[in-house]
C-alpha positions as CSV (number, residue, x, y, z in Angstrom):
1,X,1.6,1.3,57.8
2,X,2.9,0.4,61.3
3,X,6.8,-0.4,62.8
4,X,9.8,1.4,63.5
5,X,12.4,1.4,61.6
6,X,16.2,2.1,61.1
7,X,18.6,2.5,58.5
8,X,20.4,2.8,55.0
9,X,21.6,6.0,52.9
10,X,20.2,5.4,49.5
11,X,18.3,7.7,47.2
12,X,14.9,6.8,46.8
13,X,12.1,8.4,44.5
14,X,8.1,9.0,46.0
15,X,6.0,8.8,43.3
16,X,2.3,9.1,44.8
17,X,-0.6,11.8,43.6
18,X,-2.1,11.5,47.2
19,X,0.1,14.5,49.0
20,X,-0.8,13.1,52.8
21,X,0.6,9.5,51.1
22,X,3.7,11.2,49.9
23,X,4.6,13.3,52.4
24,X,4.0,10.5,54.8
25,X,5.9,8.3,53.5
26,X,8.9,10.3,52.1
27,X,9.2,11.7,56.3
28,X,9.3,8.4,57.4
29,X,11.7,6.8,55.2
30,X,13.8,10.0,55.5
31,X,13.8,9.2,58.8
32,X,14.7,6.2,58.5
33,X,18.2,7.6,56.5
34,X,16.9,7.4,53.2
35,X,18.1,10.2,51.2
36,X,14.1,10.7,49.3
37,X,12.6,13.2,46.6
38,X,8.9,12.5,45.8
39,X,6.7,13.7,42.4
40,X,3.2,13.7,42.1
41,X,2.8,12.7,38.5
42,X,4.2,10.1,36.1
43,X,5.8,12.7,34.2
44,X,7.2,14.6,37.5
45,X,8.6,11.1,37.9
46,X,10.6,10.4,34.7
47,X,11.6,13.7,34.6
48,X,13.2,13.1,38.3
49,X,14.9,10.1,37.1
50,X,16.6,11.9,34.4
51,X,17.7,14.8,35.9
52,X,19.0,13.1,39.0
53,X,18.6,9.1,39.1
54,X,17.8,7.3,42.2
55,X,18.5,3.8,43.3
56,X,15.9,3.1,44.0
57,X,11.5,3.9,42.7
58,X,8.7,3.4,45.1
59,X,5.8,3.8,42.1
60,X,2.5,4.2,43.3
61,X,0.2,2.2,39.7
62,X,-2.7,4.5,39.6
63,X,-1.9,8.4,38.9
64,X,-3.0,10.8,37.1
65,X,-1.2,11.4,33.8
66,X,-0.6,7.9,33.4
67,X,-0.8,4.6,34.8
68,X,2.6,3.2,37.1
69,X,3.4,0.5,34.2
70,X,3.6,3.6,31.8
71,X,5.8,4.9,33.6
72,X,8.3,2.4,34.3
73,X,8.0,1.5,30.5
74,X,9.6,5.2,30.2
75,X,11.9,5.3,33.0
76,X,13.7,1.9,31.3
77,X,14.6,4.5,28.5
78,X,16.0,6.8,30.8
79,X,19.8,6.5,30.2
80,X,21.1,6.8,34.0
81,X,23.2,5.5,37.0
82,X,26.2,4.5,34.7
83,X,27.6,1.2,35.3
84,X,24.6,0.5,37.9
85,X,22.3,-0.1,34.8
86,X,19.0,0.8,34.9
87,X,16.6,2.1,37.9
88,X,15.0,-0.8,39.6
89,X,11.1,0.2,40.5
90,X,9.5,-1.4,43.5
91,X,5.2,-1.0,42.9
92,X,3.4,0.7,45.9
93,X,-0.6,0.0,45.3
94,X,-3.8,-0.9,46.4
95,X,-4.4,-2.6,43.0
96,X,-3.4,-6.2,44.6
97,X,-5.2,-8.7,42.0
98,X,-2.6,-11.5,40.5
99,X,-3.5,-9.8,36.7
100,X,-2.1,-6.8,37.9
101,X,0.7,-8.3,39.7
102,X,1.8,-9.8,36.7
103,X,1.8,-7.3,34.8
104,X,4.0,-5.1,37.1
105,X,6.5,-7.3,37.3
106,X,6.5,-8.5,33.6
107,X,6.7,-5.1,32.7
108,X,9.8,-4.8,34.4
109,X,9.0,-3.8,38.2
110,X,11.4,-5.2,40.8
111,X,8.7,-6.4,43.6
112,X,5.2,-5.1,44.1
113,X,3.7,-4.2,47.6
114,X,0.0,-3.5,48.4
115,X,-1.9,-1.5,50.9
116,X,-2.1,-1.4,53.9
117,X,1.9,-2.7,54.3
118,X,4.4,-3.1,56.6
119,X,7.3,-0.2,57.3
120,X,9.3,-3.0,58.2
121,X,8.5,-5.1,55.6
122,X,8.5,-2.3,53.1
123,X,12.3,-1.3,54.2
124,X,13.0,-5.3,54.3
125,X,11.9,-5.2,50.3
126,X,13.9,-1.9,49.3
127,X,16.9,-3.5,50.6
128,X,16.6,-7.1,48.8
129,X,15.9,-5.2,45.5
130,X,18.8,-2.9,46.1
131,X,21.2,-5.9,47.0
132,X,19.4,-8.0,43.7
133,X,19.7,-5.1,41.4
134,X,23.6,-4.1,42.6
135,X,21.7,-0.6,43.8
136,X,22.2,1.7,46.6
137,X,25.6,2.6,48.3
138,X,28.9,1.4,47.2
139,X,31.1,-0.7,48.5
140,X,33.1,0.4,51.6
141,X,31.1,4.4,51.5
142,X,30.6,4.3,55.5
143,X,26.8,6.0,56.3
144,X,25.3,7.8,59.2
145,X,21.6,8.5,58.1
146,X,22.1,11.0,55.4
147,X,26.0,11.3,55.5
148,X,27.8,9.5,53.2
149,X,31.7,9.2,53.3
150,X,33.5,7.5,50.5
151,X,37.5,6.7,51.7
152,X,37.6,5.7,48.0
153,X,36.3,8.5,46.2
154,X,37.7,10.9,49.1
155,X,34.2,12.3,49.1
156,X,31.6,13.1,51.2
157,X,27.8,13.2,51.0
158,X,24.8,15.0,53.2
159,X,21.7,14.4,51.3
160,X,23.1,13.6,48.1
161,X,25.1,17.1,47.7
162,X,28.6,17.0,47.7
163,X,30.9,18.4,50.9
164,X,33.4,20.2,50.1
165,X,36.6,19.2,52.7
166,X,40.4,19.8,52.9
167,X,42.2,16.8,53.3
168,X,42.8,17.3,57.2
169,X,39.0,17.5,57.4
170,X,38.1,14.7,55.2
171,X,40.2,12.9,57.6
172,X,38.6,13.9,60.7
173,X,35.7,12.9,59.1
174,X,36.6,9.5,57.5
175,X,38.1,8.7,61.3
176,X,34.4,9.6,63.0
177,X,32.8,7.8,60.3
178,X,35.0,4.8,60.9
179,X,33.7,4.5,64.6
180,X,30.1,5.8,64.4
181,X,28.3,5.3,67.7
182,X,31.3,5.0,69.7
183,X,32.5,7.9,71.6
184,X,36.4,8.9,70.4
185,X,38.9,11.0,72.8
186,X,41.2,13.8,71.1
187,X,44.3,12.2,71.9
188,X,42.9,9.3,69.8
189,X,41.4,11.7,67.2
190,X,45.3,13.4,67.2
191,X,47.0,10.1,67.0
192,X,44.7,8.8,63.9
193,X,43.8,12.1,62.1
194,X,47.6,13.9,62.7
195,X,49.4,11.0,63.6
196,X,51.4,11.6,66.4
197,X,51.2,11.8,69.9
198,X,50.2,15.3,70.7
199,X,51.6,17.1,74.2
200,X,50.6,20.7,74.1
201,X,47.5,22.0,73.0
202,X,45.0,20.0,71.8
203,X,42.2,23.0,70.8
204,X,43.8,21.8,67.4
205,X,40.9,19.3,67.3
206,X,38.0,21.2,68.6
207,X,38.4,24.0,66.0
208,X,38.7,21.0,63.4
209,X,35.6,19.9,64.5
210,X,33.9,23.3,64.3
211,X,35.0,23.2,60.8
212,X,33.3,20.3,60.3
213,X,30.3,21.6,62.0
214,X,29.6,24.1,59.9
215,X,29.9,21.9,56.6
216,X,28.1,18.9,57.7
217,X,25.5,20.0,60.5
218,X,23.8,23.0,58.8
219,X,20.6,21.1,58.6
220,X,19.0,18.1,60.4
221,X,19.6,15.9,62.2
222,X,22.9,16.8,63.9
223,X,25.3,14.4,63.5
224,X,28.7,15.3,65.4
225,X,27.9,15.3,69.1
226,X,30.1,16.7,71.8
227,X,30.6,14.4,75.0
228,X,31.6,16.7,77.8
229,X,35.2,15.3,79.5
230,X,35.9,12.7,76.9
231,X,35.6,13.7,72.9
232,X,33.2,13.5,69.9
233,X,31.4,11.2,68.7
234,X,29.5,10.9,65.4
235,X,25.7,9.6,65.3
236,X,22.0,10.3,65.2
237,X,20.9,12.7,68.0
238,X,19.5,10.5,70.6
C-alpha cells in the first residue's frame, strides 16, 4: 500500500481477521477523514451493519467464520440506511483470479481490489462506488475530516455521534464550516453569526468559541485553530 492521501467524511466498515491489516488500514483511512469501525469476523461484520450501517464495506473474502461472499449474501438482508438502500461492499483480497472476481461481483459486491493496492487508488474506488450507489454524505452536509455539519438537518457530527449545539453555536459553527481553510476575523464572525456590526466588546465570540471547543475538540484532531491578531479558523492541524 503506498500514497498519501486526503479526504471525505463517510462511514466505512474494516472487515479483516489480520489485526496489523485492520488496524493499518482503519488509521490510515481515519486519517484520511473517514469516519471507520473494523470487525474481525464475518459475523462481527453483519452484526456491525445492523446495529449501525455504514456507507460504505471494505470486505476482506477469506476469514474465518465464513467466506466474504457469505457475508455480503447476509449483509443484503440486513434492513438498513433507509432510503439509501442497501450497503454497497467493495472486496479487499489477495484472491485476484477472474473466477473469483466474478463471483464477488455477481454476488452482489460493488468493485473488487487485490493486494498489494494503491491508497490512492483504493480512496479513488470508495469514492466512485459511493457516488454509483447514492452513498456517503448528503447533499450540502459541509465536512472537515470527521466533522460533519448539516445546515439542513441543523445537526452536527464528530465521528458519527451527534453534537449537541444551541442555535447561536450551531451558527458559529455552520459559519466556520462554510469557510473551512480560510482564516475568518470576529468582526466578520459578529456580522454573520449575530448579524450586526458589533462596537463594544467582542469577547462575545471568543467565549462562543470556547463553547464550541469543548463540544467539538475533545478528541483528535483539533479542528478550531486560533490565529493570533486576526480570528479563527476551522481545519486540520497543520
Amino acid at each position: 500500500m503506498t500514497g498519501h492521501i486526503t479526504g471525505a467524511g463517510e462511514r466505512l466498515l474494516v472487515v479483516d481477521d489480520e489485526p496489523t491489516v485492520r488496524e493499518l488500514l482503519s488509521a490510515t483511512l481515519r486519517f484520511a477523514g473517514f469516519t471507520v469501525t473494523s470487525a474481525a469476523t464475518g459475523e462481527q461484520a453483519v452484526r456491525a451493519a445492523r446495529e449501525d450501517p455504514p456507507d460504505l464495506v471494505l470486505l476482506d473474502v477469506m476469514l474465518p467464520d465464513m467466506d466474504g461472499f457469505e457475508v455480503v449474501e447476509r449483509l443484503r438482508s440486513v434492513a438498513g440506511r433507509g432510503a439509501r438502500g442497501r450497503v454497497p461492499v467493495l472486496f479487499l483480497t489477495a484472491r485476484d483470479s477472474p473466477a473469483d472476481k466474478i463471483n464477488g461481483l455477481t454476488l452482489g459486491g460493488d468493485d473488487y481490489v487485490t493486494n498489494p493496492f494503491d491508497l490512492e487508488e483504493l480512496i479513488a474506488r470508495i469514492r466512485a462506488v459511493l457516488r454509483r450507489t447514492g452513498g456517503g454524505r448528503p447533499e450540502g452536509v459541509l465536512a472537515v475530516a470527521d466533522l460533519e455539519v448539516d445546515p439542513e438537518g441543523h445537526q452536527a457530527l464528530r465521528a458519527g455521534e451527534p453534537v449537541r449545539l444551541s442555535p447561536t453555536e450551531f451558527r458559529l459553527l455552520h459559519y466556520l464550516a462554510l469557510n473551512a481553510g480560510r482564516v475568518v476575523s470576529k468582526a466578520q464572525i459578529l456580522e454573520h453569526v449575530w448579524h450586526y456590526d458589533f462596537n463594544g466588546d467582542a469577547s462575545i465570540v471568543d467565549t462562543y468559541v470556547s463553547y464550541l471547543r469543548r463540544k467539538i475538540d475533545g478528541g483528535e484532531p483539533k479542528l478550531i485553530h486560533t490565529v493570533h491578531g486576526v480570528g479563527y479558523v476551522l481545519r486540520r492541524p497543520r
